[in-house]
Each structure stands twice: as structure tokens, then as C-alpha cells.
N, C-alpha and C positions, 0 to 999 in steps of 0.2 A: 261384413265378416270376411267377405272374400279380401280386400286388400290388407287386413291383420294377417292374414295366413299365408299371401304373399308376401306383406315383410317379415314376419318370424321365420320362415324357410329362404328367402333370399337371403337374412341374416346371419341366417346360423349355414347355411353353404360361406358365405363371408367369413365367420368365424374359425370354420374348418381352414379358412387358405391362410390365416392371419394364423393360427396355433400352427403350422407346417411351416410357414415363416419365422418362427419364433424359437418355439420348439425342433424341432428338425434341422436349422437350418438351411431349409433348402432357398433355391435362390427361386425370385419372381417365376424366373421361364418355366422352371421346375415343376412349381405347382398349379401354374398354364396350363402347360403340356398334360400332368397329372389331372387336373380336373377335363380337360378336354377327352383325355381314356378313358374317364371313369364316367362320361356322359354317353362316349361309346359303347362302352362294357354294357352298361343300367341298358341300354337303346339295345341292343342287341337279344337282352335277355326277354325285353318288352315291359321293363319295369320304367321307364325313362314314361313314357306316354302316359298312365297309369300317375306319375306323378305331376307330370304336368296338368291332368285332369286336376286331382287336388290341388296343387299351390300354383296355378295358372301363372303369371307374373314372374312369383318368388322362382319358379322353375326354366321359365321362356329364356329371363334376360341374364343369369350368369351365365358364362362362358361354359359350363357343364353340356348347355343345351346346341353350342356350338359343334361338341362330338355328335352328339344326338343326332345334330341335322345333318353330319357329315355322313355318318353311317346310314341313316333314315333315306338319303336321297340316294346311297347308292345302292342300297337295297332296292328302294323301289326299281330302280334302273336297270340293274342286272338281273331281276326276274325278266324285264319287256326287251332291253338287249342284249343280255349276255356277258361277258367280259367286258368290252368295251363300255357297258351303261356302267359300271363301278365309278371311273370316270367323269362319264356324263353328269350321274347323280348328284356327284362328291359337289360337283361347281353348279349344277342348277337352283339348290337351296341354297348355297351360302355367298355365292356370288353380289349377291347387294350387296352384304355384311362387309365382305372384303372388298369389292367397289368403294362404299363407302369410307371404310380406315382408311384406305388409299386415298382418298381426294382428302377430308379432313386434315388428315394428316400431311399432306404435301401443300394444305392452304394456311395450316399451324405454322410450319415451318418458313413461310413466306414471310408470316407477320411476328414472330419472334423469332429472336436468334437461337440458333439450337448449339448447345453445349457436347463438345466432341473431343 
């Protein structure tokens, strides 16, 4: 049951970016940026955890959960150092993530030609 209720909430968070797409107009980056504040905002309130607990997966792997960990880490941070952990935090959670785009992404571009 658990991986149904991670694809019904990963899908319908999906659904939400494809109707903002569509609907709205807005462009890709838009509702990037927009679902990354609004994984912030949930993270901040303490609602973001809470559903991760429920749709485990469906929650972890959109990009919503990317604010999450952004805020998450530097929360924890700046309680243990202050201003400076804001910082710290921001890049000690997410720093694979974007490690990894980075190399993927620069070994993509080796092996096909990229369109500019």
C-alpha cells in the first residue's frame, strides 16, 4: 500500500506542475522555483515532515522536497551555529543532489550534442 500512496501523491504533486503549465502559463523555471517555496513554506510550518511520514517516496523525490531539505538543513544549522549555519545547512543536505546534476549533466552534454 505504501508504494500506491507514493504514486498517487507524487502524481498529483505532477499534476499540480502540468495544470500551472498549462493553465497559468507559467514557464518550467516558474513552477521549479514555485514548487521549491512551497516545499519551503510546508518545511517551515512542520507540515512538509508530517507528509513525508505519509506518502514517503511520493513526498522525498519531487522537487517540493528539494525546499524542504533546503530550509531543514539550515534550520538545523542555525540553531548549532548561528548565522553562519543558515549557510552551512543550506549546502550540507542538498549538496549530493546538486553534485550530482552537475556531473550527470556535464557527462550528458559530452555524449550528445546540446542544442543552444
Amino acid at each position: 500500500m505504501d508504494y500506491v500512496i507514493a504514486f498517487v501523491v507524487g502524481g498529483a504533486i505532477c499534476i499540480v506542475g502540468q495544470l500551472l503549465l498549462d493553465f497559468a502559463k507559467l514557464t518550467p523555471a516558474h513552477v521549479m522555483s514555485s514548487f521549491v517555496v512551497a516545499g519551503a513554506i510546508l518545511d517551515g510550518f512542520g507540515i512538509y515532515d508530517k507528509f513525508i511520514e505519509f506518502a514517503g517516496a511520493g513526498a522525498t523525490v519531487p522537487i517540493t522536497s528539494f525546499g524542504h531539505s533546503l530550509l531543514h538543513g539550515a534550520m538545523s544549522q542555525s540553531e548549532e551555529h548561528g548565522f553562519i549555519g543558515i549557510a552551512m545547512g543550506i549546502f550540507e543536505l542538498t549538496s549530493a543532489g546538486i553534485s550530482s546534476a552537475i556531473l550527470f549533466a556535464f557527462m550528458v552534454a559530452l555524449i550528445f550534442k546540446p542544442k543552444g
